[in-house]
Backbone as a printed PyTorch tensor [residue, N CA C, xyz], in Angstrom:
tensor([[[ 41.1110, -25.5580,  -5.9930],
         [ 40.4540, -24.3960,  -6.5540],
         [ 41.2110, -23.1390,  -6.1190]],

        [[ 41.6050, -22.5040,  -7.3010],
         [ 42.7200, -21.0390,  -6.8340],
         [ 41.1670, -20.1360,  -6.5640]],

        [[ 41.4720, -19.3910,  -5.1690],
         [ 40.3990, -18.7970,  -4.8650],
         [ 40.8320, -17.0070,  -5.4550]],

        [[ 39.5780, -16.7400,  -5.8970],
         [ 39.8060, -14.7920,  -6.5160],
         [ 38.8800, -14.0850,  -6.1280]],

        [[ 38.8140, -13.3280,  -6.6120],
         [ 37.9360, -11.5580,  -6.9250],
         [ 37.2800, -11.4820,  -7.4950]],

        [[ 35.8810, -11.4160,  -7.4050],
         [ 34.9200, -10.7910,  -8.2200],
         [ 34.9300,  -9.1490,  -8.0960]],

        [[ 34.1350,  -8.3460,  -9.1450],
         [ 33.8190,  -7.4840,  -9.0970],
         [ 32.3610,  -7.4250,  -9.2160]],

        [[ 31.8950,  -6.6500,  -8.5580],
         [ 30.6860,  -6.0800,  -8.1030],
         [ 30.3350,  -4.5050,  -8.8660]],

        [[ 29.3490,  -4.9140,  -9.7140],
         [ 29.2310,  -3.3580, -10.5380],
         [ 27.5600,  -3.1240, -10.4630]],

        [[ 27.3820,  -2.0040,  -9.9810],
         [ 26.1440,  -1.2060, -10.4580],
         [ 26.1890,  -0.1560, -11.0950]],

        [[ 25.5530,  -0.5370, -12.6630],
         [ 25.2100,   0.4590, -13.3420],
         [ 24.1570,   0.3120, -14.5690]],

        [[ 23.7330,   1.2710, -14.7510],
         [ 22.3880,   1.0870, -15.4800],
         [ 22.3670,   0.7790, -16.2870]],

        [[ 21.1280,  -0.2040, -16.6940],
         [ 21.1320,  -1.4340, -17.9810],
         [ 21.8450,  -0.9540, -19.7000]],

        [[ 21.4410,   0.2950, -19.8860],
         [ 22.2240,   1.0350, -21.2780],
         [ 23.7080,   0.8480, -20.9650]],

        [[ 24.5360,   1.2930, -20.0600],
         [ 25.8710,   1.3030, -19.7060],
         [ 26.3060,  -0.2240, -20.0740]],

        [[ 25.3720,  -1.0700, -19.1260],
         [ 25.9860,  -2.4070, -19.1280],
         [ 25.4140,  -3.8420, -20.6460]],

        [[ 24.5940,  -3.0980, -21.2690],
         [ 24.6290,  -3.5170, -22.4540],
         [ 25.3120,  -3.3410, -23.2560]],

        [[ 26.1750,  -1.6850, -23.3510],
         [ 26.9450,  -1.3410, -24.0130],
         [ 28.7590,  -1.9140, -24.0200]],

        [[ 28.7690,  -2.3220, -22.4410],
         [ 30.1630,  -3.0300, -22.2090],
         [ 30.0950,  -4.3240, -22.4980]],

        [[ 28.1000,  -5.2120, -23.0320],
         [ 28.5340,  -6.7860, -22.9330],
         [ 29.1230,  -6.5270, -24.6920]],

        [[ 28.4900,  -5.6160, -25.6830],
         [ 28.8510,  -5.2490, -26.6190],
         [ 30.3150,  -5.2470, -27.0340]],

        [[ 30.8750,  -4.8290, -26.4530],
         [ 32.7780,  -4.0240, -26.3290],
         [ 33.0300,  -5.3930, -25.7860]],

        [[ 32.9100,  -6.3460, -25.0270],
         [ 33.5850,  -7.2700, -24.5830],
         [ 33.3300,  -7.8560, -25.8600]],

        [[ 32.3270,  -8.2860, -26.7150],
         [ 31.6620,  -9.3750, -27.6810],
         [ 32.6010,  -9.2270, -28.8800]],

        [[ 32.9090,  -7.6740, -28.9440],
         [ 33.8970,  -7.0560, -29.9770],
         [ 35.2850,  -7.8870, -29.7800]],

        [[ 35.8380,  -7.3180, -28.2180],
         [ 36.7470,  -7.8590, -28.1150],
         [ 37.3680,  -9.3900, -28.2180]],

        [[ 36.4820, -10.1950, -28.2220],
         [ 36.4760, -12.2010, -27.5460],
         [ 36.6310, -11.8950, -29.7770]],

        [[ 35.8330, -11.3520, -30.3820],
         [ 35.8760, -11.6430, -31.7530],
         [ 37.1430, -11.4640, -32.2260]],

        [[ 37.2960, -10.0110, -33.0380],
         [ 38.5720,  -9.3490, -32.8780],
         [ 39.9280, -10.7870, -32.1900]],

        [[ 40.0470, -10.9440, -31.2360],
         [ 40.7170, -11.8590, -30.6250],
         [ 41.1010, -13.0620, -31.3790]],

        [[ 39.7950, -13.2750, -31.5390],
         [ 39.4090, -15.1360, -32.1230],
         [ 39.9990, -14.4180, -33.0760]],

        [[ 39.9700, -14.0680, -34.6110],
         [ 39.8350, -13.8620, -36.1550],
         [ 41.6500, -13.6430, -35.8850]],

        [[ 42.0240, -12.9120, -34.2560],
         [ 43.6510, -12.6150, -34.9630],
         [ 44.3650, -14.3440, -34.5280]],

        [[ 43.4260, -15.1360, -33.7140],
         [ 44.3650, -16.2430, -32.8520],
         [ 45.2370, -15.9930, -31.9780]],

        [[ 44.8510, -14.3730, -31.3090],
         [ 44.7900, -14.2800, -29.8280],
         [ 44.7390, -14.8480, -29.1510]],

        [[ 45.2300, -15.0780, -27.6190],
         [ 44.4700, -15.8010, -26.0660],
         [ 44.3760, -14.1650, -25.7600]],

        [[ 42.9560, -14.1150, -25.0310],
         [ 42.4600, -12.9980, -24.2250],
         [ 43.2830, -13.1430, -22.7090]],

        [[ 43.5560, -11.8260, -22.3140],
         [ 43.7890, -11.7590, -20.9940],
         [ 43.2070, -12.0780, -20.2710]],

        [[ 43.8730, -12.8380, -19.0970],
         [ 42.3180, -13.4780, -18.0120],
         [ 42.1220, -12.1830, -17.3670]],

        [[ 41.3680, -12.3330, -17.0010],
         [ 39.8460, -11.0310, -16.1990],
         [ 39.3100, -11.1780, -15.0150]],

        [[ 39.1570, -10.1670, -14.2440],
         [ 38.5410, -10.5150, -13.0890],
         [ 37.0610, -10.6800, -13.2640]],

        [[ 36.3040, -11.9160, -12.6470],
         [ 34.8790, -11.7430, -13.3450],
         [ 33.8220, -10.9570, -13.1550]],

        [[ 32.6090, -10.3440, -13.3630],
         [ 32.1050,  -9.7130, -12.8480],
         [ 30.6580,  -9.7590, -12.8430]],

        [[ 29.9600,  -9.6800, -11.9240],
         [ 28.6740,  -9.5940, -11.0520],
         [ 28.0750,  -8.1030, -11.7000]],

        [[ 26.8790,  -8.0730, -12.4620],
         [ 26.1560,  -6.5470, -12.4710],
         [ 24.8000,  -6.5910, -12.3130]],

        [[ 24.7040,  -5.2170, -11.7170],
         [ 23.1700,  -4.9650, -11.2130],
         [ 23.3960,  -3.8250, -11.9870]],

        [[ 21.6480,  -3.6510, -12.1320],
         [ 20.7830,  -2.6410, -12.4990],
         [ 20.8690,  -1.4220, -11.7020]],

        [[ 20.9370,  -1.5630, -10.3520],
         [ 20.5500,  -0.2830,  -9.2930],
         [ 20.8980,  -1.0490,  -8.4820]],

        [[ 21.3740,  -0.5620,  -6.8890],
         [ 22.0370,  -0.4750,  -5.8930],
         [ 20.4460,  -1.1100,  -5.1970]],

        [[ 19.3410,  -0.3240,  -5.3380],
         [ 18.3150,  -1.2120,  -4.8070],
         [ 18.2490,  -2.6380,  -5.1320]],

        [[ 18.6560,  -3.2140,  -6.3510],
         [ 18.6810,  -4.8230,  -6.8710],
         [ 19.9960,  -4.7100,  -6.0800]],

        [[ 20.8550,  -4.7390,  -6.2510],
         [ 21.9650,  -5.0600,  -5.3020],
         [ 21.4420,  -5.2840,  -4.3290]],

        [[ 21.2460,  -4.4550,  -3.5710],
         [ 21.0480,  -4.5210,  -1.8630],
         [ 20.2560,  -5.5590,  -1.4290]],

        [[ 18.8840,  -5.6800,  -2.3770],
         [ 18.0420,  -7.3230,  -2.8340],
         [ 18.6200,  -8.6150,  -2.9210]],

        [[ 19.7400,  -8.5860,  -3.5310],
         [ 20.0160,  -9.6700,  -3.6410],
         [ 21.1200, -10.4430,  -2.6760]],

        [[ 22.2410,  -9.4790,  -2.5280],
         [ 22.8710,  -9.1120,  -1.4270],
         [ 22.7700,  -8.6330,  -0.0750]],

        [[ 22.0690,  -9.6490,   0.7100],
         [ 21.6740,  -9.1770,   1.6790],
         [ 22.5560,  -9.2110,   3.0710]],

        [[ 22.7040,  -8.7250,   3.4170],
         [ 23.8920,  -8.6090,   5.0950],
         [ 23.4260,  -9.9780,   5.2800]],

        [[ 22.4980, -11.0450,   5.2980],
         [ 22.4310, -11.9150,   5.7360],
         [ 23.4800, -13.2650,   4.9930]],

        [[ 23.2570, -13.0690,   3.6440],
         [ 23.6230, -13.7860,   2.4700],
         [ 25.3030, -13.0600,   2.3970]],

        [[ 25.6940, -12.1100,   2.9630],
         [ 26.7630, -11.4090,   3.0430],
         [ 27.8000, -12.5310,   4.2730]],

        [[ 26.7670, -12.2130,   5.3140],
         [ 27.2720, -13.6950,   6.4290],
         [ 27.7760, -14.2110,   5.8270]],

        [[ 26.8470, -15.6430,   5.2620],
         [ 27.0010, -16.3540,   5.0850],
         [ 28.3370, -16.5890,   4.2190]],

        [[ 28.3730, -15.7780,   3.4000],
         [ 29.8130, -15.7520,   2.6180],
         [ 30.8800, -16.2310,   3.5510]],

        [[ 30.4720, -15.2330,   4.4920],
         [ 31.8750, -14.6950,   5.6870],
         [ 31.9370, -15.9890,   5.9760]],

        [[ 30.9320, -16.5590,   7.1090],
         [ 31.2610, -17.5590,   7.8320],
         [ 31.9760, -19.0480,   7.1110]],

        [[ 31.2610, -19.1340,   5.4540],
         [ 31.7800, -20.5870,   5.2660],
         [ 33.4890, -20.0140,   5.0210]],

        [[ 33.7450, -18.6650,   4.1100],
         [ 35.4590, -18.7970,   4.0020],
         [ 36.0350, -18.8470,   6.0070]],

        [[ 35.7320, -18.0500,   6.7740],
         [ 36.2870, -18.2940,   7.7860],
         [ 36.5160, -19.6620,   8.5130]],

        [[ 35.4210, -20.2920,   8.4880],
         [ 35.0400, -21.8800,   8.9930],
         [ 34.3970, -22.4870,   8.5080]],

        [[ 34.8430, -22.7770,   6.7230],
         [ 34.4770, -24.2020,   6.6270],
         [ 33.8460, -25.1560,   6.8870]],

        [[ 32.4890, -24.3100,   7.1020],
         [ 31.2120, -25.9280,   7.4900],
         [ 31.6740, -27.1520,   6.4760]],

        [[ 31.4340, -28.0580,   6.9630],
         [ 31.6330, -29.0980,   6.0510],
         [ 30.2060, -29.5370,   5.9240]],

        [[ 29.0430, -28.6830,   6.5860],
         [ 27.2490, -29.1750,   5.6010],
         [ 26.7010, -27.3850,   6.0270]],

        [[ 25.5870, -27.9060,   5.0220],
         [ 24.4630, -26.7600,   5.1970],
         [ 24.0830, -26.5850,   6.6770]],

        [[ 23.6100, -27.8910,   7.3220],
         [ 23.6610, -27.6590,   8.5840],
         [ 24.3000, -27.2210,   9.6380]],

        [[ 25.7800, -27.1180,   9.1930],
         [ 26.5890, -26.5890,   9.9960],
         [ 26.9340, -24.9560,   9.7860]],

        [[ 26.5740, -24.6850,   9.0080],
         [ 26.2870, -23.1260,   8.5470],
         [ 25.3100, -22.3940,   9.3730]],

        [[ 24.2480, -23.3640,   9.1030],
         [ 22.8690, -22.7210,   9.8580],
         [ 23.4030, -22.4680,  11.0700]],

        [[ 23.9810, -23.7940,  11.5810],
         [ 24.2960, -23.5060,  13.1070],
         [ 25.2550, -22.7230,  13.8120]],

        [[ 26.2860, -22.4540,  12.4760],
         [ 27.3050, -21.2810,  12.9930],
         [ 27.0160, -19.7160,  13.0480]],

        [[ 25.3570, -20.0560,  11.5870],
         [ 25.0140, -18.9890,  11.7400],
         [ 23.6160, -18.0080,  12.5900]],

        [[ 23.4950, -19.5370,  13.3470],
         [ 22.0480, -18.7950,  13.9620],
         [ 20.5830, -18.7080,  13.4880]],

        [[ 20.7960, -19.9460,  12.5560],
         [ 19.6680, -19.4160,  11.7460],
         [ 19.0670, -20.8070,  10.8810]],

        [[ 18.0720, -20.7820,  10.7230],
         [ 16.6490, -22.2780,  10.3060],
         [ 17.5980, -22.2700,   9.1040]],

        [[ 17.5690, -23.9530,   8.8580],
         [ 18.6980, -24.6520,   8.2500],
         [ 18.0490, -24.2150,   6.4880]],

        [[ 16.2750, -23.8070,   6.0970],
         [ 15.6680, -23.7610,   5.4830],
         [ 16.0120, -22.5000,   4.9320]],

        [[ 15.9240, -21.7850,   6.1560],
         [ 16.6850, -20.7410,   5.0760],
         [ 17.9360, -20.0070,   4.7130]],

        [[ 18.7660, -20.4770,   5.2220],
         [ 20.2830, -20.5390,   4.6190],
         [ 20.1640, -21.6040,   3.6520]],

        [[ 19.5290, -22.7510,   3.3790],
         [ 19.7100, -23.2890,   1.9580],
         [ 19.1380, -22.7400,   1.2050]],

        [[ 18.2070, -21.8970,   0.9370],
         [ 17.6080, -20.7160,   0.5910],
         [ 18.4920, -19.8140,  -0.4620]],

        [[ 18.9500, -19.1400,   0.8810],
         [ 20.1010, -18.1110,   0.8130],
         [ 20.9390, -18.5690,  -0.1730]],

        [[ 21.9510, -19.8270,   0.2950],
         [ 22.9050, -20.5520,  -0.7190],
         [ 22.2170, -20.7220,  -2.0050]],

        [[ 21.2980, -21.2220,  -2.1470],
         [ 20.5810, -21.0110,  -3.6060],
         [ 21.1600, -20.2740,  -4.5930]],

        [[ 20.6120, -18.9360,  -3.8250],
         [ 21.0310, -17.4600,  -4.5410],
         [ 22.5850, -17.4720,  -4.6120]],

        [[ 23.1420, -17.5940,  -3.7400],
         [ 24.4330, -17.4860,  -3.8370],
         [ 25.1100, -17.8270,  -4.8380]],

        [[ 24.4440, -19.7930,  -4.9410],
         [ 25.1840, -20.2210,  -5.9410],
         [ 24.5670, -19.8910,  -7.3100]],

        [[ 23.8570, -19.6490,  -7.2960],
         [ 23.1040, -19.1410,  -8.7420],
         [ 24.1050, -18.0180,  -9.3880]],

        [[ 24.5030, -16.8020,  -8.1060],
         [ 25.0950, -15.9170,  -8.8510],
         [ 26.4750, -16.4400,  -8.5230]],

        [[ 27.2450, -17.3290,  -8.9120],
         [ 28.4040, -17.9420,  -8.9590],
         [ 29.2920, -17.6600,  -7.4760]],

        [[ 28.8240, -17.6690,  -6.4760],
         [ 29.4600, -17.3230,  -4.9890],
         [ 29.9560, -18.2820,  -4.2930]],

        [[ 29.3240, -19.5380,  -4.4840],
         [ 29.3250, -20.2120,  -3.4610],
         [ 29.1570, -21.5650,  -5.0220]],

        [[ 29.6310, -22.7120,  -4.1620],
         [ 29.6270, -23.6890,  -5.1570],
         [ 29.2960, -24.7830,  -3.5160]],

        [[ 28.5210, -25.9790,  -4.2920],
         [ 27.9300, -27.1400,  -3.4230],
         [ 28.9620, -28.5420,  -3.9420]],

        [[ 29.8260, -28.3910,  -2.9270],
         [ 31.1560, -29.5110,  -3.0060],
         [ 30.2980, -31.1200,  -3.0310]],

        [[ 30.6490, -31.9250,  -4.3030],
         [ 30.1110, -33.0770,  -3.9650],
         [ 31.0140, -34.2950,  -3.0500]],

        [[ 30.4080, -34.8960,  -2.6270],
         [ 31.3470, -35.6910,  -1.3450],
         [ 31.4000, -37.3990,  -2.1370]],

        [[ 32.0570, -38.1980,  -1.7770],
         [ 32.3350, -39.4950,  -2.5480],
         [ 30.8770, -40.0330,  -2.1660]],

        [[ 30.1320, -39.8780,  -0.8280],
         [ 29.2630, -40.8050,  -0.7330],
         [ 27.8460, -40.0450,  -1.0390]],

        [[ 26.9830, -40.8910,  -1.4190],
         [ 26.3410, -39.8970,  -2.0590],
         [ 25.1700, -39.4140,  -0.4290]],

        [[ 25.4360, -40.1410,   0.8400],
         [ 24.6360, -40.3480,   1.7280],
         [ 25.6150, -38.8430,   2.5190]],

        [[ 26.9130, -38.9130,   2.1410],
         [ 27.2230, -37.5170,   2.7990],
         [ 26.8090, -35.9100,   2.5090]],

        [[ 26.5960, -35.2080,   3.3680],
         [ 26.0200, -33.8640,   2.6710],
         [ 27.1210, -33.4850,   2.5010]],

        [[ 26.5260, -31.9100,   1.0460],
         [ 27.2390, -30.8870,   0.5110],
         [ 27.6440, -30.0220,   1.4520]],

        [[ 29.1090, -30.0920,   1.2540],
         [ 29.8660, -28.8040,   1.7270],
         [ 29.9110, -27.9560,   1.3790]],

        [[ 29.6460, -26.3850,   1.6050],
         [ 29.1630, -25.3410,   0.5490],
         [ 30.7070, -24.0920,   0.6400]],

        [[ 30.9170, -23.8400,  -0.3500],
         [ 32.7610, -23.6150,  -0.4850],
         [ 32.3840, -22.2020,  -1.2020]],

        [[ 33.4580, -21.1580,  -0.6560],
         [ 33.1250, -19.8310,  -1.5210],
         [ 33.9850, -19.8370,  -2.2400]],

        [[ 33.5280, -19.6980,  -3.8440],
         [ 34.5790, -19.5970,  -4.7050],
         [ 35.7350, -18.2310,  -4.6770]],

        [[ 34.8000, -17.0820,  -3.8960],
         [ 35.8010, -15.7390,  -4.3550],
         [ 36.2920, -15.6980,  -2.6560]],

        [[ 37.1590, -14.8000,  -2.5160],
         [ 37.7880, -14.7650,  -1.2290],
         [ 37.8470, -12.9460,  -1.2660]],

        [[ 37.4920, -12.3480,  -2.4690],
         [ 37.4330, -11.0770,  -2.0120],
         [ 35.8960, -10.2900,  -3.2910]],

        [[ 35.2050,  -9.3570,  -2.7060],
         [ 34.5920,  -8.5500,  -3.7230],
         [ 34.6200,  -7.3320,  -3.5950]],

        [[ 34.8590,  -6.8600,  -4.8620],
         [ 35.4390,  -5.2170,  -4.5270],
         [ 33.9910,  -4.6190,  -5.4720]],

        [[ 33.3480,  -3.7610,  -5.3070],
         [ 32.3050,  -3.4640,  -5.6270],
         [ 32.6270,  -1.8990,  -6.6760]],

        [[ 32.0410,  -1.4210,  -7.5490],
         [ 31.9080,  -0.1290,  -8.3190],
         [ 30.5120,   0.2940,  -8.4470]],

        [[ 30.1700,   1.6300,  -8.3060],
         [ 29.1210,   1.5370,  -8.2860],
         [ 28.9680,   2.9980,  -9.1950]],

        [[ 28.4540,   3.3010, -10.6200],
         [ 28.3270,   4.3180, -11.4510],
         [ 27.1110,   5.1250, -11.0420]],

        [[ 27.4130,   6.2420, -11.0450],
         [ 26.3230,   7.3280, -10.4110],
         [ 25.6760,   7.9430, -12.3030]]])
């Protein structure tokens, strides 16, 4: 897995309806000429910096940190690197992987646990006033 960059954008729902618009244009436009689109960095958007900060929490921020630094090879070993009830860092990872952060590595046996792997290695955030 080539590890990348997300971007991190807050800006308000009119703004960001208006860019899924301009992208929808663009993927068309594209298709009709038999274009390939430029690859893209992908991107993460919130509503407000308060939903950000919600969802993104310094805790769930950890957790990022710790699996790229050291590679738990289980949930449990997360908890334990990170200090914290194994219940709720699988929790946490939930969210994570929901918003595409973190992916749950399957192992050959099915009796071995998931290794939990960060897909991005960097997020650079924008935030529209």
């Amino acid at each position: 897995m080539k590890l990348q960059r997300i971007k991190i954008v807050v800006r308000p729902e009119e703004d960001f309806f208006g860019q899924v618009r301009e992208a929808f244009s663009t993927v068309a436009k594209a298709s009709r000429k038999g274009e390939k689109l430029p690859r893209s960095t992908p991107v993460l958007s919130f509503p407000s910096i308060k939903e950000m900060a919600r969802t993104l929490t310094p805790k769930r921020l950890e957790l990022l940190r710790l699996i790229r630094r050291n590679d738990p090879q289980s949930v449990r070993q997360l908890a334990a690197l990170a200090g914290r009830d194994i219940k709720n860092v699988s929790t946490d990872l939930k969210v994570l992987e929901n918003l595409g952060l973190v992916e749950a590595e399957e192992r050959e046996s099915p009796r071995q646990r998931k290794r939990p792997v960060s897909t991005f290695d960097r997020l650079d955030m924008e935030v529209y006033l």
